[in-house]
N, C-alpha and C positions, 0 to 999 in steps of 0.2 A: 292628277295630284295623288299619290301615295304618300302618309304615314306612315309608320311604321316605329313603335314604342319596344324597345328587346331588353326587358329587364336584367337578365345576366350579360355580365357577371356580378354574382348578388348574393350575400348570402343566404344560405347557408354551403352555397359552391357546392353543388352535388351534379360534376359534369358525365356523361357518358361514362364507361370505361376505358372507351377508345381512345377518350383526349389527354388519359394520366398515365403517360407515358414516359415520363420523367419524374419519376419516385423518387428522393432521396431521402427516405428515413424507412430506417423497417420498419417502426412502427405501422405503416401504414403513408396515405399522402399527407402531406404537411397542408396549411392553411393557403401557404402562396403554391403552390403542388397543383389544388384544386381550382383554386381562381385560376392560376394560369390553363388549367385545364376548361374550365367555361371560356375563356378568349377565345381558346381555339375550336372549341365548339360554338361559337358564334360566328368565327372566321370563315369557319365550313359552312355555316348557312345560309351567311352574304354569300361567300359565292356561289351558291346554289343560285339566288335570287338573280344576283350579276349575269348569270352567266344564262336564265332566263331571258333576261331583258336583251341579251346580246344572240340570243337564237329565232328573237321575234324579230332582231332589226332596229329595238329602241335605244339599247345602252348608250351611243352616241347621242341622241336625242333629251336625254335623260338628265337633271342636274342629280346628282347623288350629295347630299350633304351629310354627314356622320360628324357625330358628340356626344357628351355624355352630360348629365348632372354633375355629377360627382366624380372622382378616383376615390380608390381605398389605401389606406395606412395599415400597416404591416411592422408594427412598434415603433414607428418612427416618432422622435417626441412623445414617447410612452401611450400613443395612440393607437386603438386597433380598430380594423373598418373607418367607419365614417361617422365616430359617436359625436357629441356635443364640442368635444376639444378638436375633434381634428378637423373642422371644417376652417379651421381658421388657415390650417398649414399646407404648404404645396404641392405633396404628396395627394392630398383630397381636393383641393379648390382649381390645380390646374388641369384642364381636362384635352382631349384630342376634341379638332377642328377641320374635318378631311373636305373639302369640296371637290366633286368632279363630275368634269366634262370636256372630253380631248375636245369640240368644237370650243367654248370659250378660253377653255387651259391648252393650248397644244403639248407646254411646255410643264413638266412639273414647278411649280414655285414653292417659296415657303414664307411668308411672311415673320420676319425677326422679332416686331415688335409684338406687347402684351396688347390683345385685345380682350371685349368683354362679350363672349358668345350671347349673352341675354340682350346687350343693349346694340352692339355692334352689328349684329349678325341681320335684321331688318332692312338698314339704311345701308347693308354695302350689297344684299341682296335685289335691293332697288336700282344700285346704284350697278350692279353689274349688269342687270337685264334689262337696264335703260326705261325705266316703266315711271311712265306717268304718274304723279302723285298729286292731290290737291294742293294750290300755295299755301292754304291752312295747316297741314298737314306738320310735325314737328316731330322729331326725333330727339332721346336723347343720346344718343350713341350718333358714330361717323362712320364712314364707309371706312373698310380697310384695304378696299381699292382705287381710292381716289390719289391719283398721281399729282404730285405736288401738294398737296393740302397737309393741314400736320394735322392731327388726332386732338380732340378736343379735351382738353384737362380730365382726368378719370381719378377717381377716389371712390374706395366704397368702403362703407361703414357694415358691419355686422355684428351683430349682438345674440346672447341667450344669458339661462341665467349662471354660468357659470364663466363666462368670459366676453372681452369687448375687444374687437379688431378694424381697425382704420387701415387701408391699405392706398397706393397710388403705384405709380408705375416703377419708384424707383425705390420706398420705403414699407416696411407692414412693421406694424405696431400692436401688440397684444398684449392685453392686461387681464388676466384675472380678477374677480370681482370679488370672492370671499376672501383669498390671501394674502389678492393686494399685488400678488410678481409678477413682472410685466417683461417683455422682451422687445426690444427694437432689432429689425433684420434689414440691413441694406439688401434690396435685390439682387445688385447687380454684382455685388462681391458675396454675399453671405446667402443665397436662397434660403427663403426660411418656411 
């Protein structure tokens, strides 16, 4: 079992020189310049790792799972980074979910539906490696590989002191709490 925690891209985005290689401002690198320049110096150093595990003979052996906490907002909804407002909006709260392993995946897939990497991501990790669990044992989250089964109702609530967001798979709802203005976003037509 390997962890492995890679802070960047984070700011204050200070990648290599090597990775900003697409300047577009004279001034210097722009803020997404830099961030994009940390992916790809993160990029570079999975595959260092990767390509380790595949000279020793492991990579097929290997589950690889990749995520993040968080995305960053880049003015979207008048948000930059990941401050107190933007955790509410989709640009920050949807993140990449990579699993691999050509033995269980041969085939790439992608799964359409929203899942919730905190709650989800346990009970479909059991549920792929077929692993014994106590009948005690309780999850709130569903596997997102269980063929036939539908996804169990998901709503999440978050809160701070400047705003309040209820979300489900098909609605997010967000109120401000000093101003009072509030936004409803249909997902599926309006990503909010």
């Amino acid at each position: 079992f390997c962890y492995m925690h890679i802070l960047d891209p984070h700011a204050p985005y200070t990648p290599p020189i090597l990775y900003l290689n697409s300047i577009t401002s004279r001034e210097g690198p722009s803020l997404i310049d830099r961030y994009d320049g940390e992916i790809k110096s993160i990029d570079a150093k999975l595959g260092l790792f990767f390509s380790g595990l595949e000279s020793r003979g492991i990579l097929d052996e290997t589950l690889i799972i990749i995520t993040a906490d968080h995305g960053e907002a880049f003015g979207e909804h008048g948000e930059w980074r990941h401050g107190a407002k933007g955790f509410f909006y989709d640009e920050v709260d949807h993140v990449p979910l990579i699993i691999y392993n050509p033995r269980l995946f041969p085939k790439p897939g992608r799964i359409e539906e929203a899942v919730s990497v905190s709650v989800d991501l346990l009970p479909s990790l059991i549920d792929l490696l077929n692993l014994k669990v106590p009948p005690t044992a309780a999850f709130q989250g569903t596997s997102f590989f269980s063929k036939g089964k539908s996804h169990s109702p998901y709503a999440f609530f978050y809160e701070n002191d400047d705003l309040r967001m209820v979300t489900d798979r098909k609605w997010k709802y967000i109120k401000e709490t000093d101003q009072g203005e509030a936004a409803l976003f249909n997902l599926v037509a309006d990503p909010g």
